[in-house]
C-alpha positions, 0 to 999 in steps of 0.5 A: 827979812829973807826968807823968814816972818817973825813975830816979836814981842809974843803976848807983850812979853818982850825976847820972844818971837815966832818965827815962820820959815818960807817954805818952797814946794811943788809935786816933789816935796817942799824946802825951806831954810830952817836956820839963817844967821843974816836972816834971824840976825836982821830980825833981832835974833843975832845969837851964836847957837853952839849945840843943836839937840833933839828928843822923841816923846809919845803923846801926854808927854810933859817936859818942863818947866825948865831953865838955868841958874848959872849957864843960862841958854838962849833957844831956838825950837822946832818940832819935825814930826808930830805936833806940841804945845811949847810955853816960855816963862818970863823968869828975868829977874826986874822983867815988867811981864816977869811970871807971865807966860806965852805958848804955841802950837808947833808942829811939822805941818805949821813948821813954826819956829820958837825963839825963847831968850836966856832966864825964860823957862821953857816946857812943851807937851806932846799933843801928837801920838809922837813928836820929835822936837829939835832945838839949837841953844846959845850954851852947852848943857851943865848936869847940875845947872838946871832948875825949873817951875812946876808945870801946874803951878796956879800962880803961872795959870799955864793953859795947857791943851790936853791931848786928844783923849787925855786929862790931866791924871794922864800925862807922863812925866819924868822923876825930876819934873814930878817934883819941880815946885812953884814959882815962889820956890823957883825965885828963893832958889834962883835969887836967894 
């Protein structure tokens, strides 16, 4: 596989994958390739991305847990400066590791690389002082398409790492994550 590791099947959950780029340096700097197409499609990953997004956060930043209901996106996330805790819930109706979850820490000093496939919720916190996430996704974004899971809900049992310095009463997050319920209410509002 080219330039590219990749790690499949993350905590047995099946469409997830890490990916782990090659990276080339020397006393100038470093390159890498950070998105193939031969390359992650001989890895599984053979997805046609449509729209590439990126976002800036300060640190106790908590975004998710989020997913589509009609439009659903497969994505492919990375982090460029700073560092975050990234988390794919199996919300794929008949999956066999169906509310399980898997995370990882991706930073711009690992350069890792997740692959989170359609029906999977998604959510990151910020671990750094700053961090700018960029994500490539298989759909454009619908306003009314989107749905989500509470971060803390005790049925997932996400283990988030708290930032440096912080507890829980500590993290920041927007208006409508604040209101996200568990996955009980996710599934009666995604599937009836």
């Amino acid at each position: 596989m080219g330039n590219i590791k990749v790690t499949h099947d993350c905590g047995g959950i099946k469409g997830l994958a890490v990916i782990e780029p090659e990276v080339h340096g020397d006393n100038r700097g470093y390159f890498m390739e950070t998105y193939n197409y031969r390359d992650f499609a001989e890895a599984g990953i053979d997805c046609r991305f449509v729209q590439d997004n990126q976002s800036a956060s300060k640190k106790g930043v908590l975004r998710g847990l989020h997913s589509q209901k009609e439009f659903p996106q497969d994505k492919l996330v990375r982090v460029i400066k700073g560092e975050v805790f990234d988390v794919a819930v199996d919300v794929r109706e008949g999956s066999e590791t169906f509310g399980k979850w898997y995370g990882v820490r991706l930073s711009e000093e690992n350069k890792k690389q997740f692959f989170v496939p359609k029906n999977f919720a998604h959510g990151y916190l910020v671990l750094s002082d700053y961090a700018e996430f960029c994500y490539k996704v298989t759909d454009f974004y619908h306003p009314n398409d989107e749905i989500g899971i509470i971060w803390n809900d005790p049925q997932l049992g996400v283990e988030w790492p708290m930032p440096e310095g912080m507890t829980e009463k500590d993290l920041i997050f927007s208006e409508k994550d604040k209101v996200l319920e568990g996955l009980s209410a996710y599934v009666k509002k995604r599937f009836g």
